[in-house]
N, C-alpha and C positions, 0 to 999 in steps of 0.2 A: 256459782261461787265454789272454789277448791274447797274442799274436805278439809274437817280441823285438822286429821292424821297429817295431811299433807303440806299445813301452814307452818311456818315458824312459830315461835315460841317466846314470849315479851316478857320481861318483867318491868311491873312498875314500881317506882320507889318516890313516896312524898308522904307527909307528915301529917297530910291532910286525906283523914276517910273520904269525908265528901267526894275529892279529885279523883282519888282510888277508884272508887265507883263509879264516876263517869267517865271515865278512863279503860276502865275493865270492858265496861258495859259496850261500849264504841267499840273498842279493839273486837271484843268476843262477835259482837252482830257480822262484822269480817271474814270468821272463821280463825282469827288467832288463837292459838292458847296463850294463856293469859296468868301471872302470878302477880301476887303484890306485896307490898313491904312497908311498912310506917315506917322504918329506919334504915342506916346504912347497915348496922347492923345483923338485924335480921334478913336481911337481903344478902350478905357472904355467906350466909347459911343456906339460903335457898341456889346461890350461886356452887354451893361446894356439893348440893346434891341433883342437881338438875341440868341437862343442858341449855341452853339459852341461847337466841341469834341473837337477841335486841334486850338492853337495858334503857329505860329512858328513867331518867332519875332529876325530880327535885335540882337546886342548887341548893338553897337555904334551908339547914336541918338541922335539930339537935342535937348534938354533941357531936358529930361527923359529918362534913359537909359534902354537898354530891358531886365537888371537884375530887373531895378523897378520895370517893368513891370508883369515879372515872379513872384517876390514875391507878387503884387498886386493879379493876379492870383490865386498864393498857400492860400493867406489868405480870401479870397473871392468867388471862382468858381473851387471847391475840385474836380465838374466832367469833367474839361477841361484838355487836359492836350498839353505839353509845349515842343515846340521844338527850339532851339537855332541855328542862324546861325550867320556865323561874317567871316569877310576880316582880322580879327585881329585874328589870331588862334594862343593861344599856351595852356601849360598844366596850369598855372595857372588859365586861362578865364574859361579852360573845369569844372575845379575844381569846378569853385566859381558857374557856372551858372548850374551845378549838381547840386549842396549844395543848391542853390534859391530854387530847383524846378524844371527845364529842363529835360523831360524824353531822347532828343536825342540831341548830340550837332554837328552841320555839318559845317565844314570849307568851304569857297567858294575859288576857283573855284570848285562849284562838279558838277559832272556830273548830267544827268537826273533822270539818273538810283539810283543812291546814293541817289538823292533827296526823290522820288519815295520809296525806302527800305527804310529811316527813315522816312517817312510818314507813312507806312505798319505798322514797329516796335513800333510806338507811337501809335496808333489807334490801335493795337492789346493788347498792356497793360491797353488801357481804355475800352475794348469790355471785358477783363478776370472780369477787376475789377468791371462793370456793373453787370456782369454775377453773380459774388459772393455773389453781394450785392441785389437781384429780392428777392425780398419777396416771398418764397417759396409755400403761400397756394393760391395766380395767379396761377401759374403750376398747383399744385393739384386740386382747383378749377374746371380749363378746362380738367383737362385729366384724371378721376376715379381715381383721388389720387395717381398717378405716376407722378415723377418729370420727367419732360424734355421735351426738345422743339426741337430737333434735328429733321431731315428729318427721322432716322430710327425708332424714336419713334411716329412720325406722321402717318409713313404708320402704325403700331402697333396701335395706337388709331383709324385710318380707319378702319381696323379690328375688332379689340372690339366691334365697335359700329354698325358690318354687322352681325358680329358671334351672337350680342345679340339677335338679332331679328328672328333667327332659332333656331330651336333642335337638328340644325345637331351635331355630335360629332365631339370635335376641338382639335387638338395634337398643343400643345403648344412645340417648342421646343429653348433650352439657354443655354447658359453656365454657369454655379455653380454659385448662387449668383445674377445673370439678375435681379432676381425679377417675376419668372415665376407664383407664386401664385399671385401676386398682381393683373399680368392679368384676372389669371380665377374666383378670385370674380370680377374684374370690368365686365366679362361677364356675371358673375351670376347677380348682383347687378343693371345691366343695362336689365335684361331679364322679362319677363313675370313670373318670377319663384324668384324676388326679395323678395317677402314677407315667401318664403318656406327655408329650410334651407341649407344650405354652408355647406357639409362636405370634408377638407380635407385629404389625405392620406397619406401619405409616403413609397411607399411599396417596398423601398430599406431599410427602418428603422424597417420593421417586420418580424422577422424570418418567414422562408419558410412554420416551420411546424404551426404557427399561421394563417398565412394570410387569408388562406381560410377562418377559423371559426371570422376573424376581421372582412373581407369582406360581411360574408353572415350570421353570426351570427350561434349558432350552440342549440340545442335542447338540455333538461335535461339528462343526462348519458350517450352522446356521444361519450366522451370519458372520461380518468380518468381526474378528478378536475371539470369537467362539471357540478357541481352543482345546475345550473339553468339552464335554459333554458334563452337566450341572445340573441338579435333582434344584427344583425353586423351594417356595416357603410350602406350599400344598403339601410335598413330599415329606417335609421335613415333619410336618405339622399330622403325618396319617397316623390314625392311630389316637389323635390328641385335639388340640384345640386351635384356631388360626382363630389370631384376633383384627381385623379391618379394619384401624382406625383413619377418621376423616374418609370414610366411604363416599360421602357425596363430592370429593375431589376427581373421582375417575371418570375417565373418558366416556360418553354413549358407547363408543366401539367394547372398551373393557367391561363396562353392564354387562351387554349380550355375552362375553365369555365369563363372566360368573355365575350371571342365570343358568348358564352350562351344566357349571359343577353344582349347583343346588339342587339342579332338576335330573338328571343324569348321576351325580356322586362321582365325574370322570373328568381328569383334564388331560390336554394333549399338549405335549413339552414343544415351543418351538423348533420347527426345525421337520418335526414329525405328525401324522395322521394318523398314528395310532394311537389310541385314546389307553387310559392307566387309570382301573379305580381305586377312589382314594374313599379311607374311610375319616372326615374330619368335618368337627361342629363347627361352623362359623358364628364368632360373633361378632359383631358389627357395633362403629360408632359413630356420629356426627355432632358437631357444633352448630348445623345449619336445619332449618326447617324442611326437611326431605318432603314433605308434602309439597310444600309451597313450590319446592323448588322441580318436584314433578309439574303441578301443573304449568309453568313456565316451560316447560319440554326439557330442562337441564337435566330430569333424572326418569327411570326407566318407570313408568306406574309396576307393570310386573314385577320385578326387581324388587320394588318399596315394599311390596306386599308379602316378598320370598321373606324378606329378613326381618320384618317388622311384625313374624309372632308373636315375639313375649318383646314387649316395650318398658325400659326401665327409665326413668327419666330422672338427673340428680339436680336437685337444687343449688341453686347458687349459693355461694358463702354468704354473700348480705340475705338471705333467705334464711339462715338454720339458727339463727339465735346467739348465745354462747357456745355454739360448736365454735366460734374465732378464738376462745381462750381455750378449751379444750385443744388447738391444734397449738393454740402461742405454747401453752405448758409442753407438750409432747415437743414441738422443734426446737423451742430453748435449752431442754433438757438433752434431745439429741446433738446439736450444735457446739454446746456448754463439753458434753463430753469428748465430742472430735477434735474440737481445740483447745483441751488439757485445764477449760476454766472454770471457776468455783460457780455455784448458784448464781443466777441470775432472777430478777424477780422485778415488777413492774409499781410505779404508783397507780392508786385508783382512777384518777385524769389519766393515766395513760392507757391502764385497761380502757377506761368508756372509751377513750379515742380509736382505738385497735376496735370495740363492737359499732361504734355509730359507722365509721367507714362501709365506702360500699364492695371493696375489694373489688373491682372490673378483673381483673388477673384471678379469681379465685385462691383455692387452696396454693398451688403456685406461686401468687404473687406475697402469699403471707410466708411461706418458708423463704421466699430469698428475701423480705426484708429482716425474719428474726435472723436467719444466719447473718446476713450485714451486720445487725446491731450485735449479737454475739462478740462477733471478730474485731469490728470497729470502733466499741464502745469500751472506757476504763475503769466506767462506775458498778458498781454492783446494781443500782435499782433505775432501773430504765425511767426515765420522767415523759409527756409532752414533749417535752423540749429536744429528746431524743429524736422524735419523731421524723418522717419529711413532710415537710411543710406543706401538704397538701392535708395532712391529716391535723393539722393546726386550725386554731383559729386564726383569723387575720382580720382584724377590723374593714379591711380595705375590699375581704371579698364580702362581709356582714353587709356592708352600704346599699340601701337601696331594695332591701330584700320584700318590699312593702310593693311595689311595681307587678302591674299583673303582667300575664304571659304576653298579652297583648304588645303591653308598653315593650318588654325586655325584643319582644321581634320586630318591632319598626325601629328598635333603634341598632339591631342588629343588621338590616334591610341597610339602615341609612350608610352604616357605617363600612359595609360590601362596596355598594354604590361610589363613595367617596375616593375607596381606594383603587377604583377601577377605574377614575374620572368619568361616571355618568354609564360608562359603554352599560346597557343593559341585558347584552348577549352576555359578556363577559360577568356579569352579576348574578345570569341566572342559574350561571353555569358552572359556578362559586358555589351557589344557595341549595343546587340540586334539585331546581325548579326550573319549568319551561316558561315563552318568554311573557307566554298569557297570563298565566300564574302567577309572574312576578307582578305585570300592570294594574293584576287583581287586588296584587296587598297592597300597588300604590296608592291607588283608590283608596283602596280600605283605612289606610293611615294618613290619607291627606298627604301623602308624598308624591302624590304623580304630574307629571308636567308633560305636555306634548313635543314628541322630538319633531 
């Protein structure tokens, strides 16, 4: 259980001691801190001198009722937020103490547990909206200009700031979009070598027959268009740092000449035999499982092992939590300001929509949709509805969600099959299975017929 230091902070407010105290008593076994109020009254009082994340208050009270109360609340302390209980339950009460301002509304008798789950559900729409709302350059500030504050980007910043202080060579590896460069300048930029130069690479974006002559630069007449003689990126990079991204894209051929400059510190410019030593850290990144893809023979095992000293590996976005609103705040804010428009700001369905996602695009895919919606949108307060509709609900993809994994792959089998009129070559090769393997799930599922 978190530390009471670390929990929020409740007030309760009803008329009734009794409730109070079991109210109190539940909350507190939690780790909340915990205050109470017989009246609305005394409860602005405790409001005017304490901070608070959660009110949950009564409906029916003496002299001022806990809709006053809630809209006192809504018009005055925007980051509390408000939960409704009442002996008086029906759908008009829910209606009106929604409409106040009530982010939960709880009937009594409830249980503990119920209590306990709309306390969770309310304090997690005011931790989203906290989160959206952190002034982005706190983050960037503390952490080489990387947004977030999650435990997977912490151990990532431990890192950084181990990696900076050696020469070892560091394989960075993420998935499309992480933000795998931003690491390796905050290692350049934190290093002994900050004053020298940052050159990055791409060398899944340079054809095979360039790279060499990009890498190591290449001599007058070396080949046809060789017109000058060209210092590559190594040269440019001595003295500093070369960054490798998509390293498991290069040839067998180019391993063996990087293994070169790892093992040696020397590369030889196309064209020429004479070798040039270079003084520069490499550091290295991939998308792809470099082990794996060793043992397949795709990649060098020496090689793997040259660059893969210090290993920093980043989490994906559906992995860090509220780091997806800490980034929505920082690009809305950035965006908002390139194209000359006032605040933008989200509803709470729109926050959880933005965290349930799984973002596949990572950090990436979440700046080009806030810039879209920046540019695109007329409203000030982004809704769902803003959304693409993938981040939507849709009834239509809800149906059926009851079906085990079983059911959903024979009817996926069936429905390959169908469209390929039977051919089973063609189906398996659709499915990404071989032809044994498909016969197997037909069995398996009662699908198979002898051709």
């Amino acid at each position: 259980m978190t530390s009471v230091d670390e929990k929020e902070s409740i007030l309760v407010v009803d008329d009734s001691a009794a409730t109070l105290e079991v109210i109190r008593r539940n909350l507190e076994a939690e780790g909340y801190r915990v205050f109470t109020a017989l009246d609305v009254g005394e409860a602005i009082r405790i409001l005017e001198s304490t901070p608070l994340d959660l009110v949950i208050t009564d409906l029916k009270m003496p002299r001022v009722s806990g809709l006053d109360l809630i809209r006192h609340l809504r018009e005055n302390y925007r980051d509390t937020e408000v939960m409704m209980i009442t002996g008086y339950a029906t759908v008009g009460g829910a209606v009106e103490a929604v409409k106040a301002g009530a982010e939960e509304y709880l009937a009594k008798p409830f249980t503990d547990s119920e209590l306990l789950t709309a306390v969770r559900k309310a304090l997690e729409k005011l931790r989203m909206r906290r989160a959206a709302q952190v002034p982005s350059y706190i983050a960037a500030s503390e952490s080489y200009g990387i947004i977030g504050k999650s435990e997977g980007m912490q151990k990532v910043y431990a890192a950084i700031a181990k990696a900076a202080h050696t020469p070892a060579t560091v394989l960075i590896y993420g998935e499309s979009g992480t933000g795998k460069e931003l690491v390796a300048r905050a290692i350049h930029y934190s290093s002994p070598r900050a004053s020298s130069a940052f050159v990055p690479v791409n060398c899944g974006g340079i054809p095979e027959s360039l790279l060499e002559s990009e890498l190591f630069g290449h001599v007058k007449g070396a080949f046809t268009g060789a017109n000058e003689t060209r210092a590559g990126f190594f040269l440019t990079a001595d003295g500093g740092t070369i960054f490798l991204d998509e390293v498991g894209e290069m040839s067998l051929a180019m391993q063996v000449k990087l293994l070169r400059v790892l093992e040696d510190k020397e590369i030889c410019m196309v064209g020429t035999t004479k070798a040039r030593k270079v003084d520069v850290r490499i550091l290295a990144a991939t998308n792809k499982d470099l082990l794996r893809h060793v043992e397949k023979g795709g990649f060098r095992e020496d090689l793997y092992y040259r660059l893969n000293v210090i290993n920093i590996a980043i989490p994906p976005l559906r992995d860090r939590g509220e780091d997806a609103l800490l980034l929505t705040n920082h690009f809305t804010r950035k965006h908002a300001k390139e194209t000359g428009k006032g605040p933008l700001t989200y509803t709470d369905e729109a926050l959880q929509a933005l965290t349930n996602y799984s973002w596949p695009g990572n950090v990436r895919e979440l700046e080009n949709l806030i810039q879209c919606l920046v540019v695109m949108t007329d409203v000030d307060k982004i809704d769902v509805t803003d959304l693409p509709s993938l981040m939507r609900f849709s009834a239509a993809k809800a149906r059926n969600l009851n079906r085990t994994l079983a059911e959903v792959e024979a009817e996926h089998v069936r429905n390959v099959l169908a469209s390929v009129d039977n051919n089973k070559t063609r189906a398996a090769a659709i499915l990404g299975i071989d032809r044994k393997t498909l016969r197997e799930k037909l069995k398996t599922y009662g699908l198979y017929d002898k051709e």
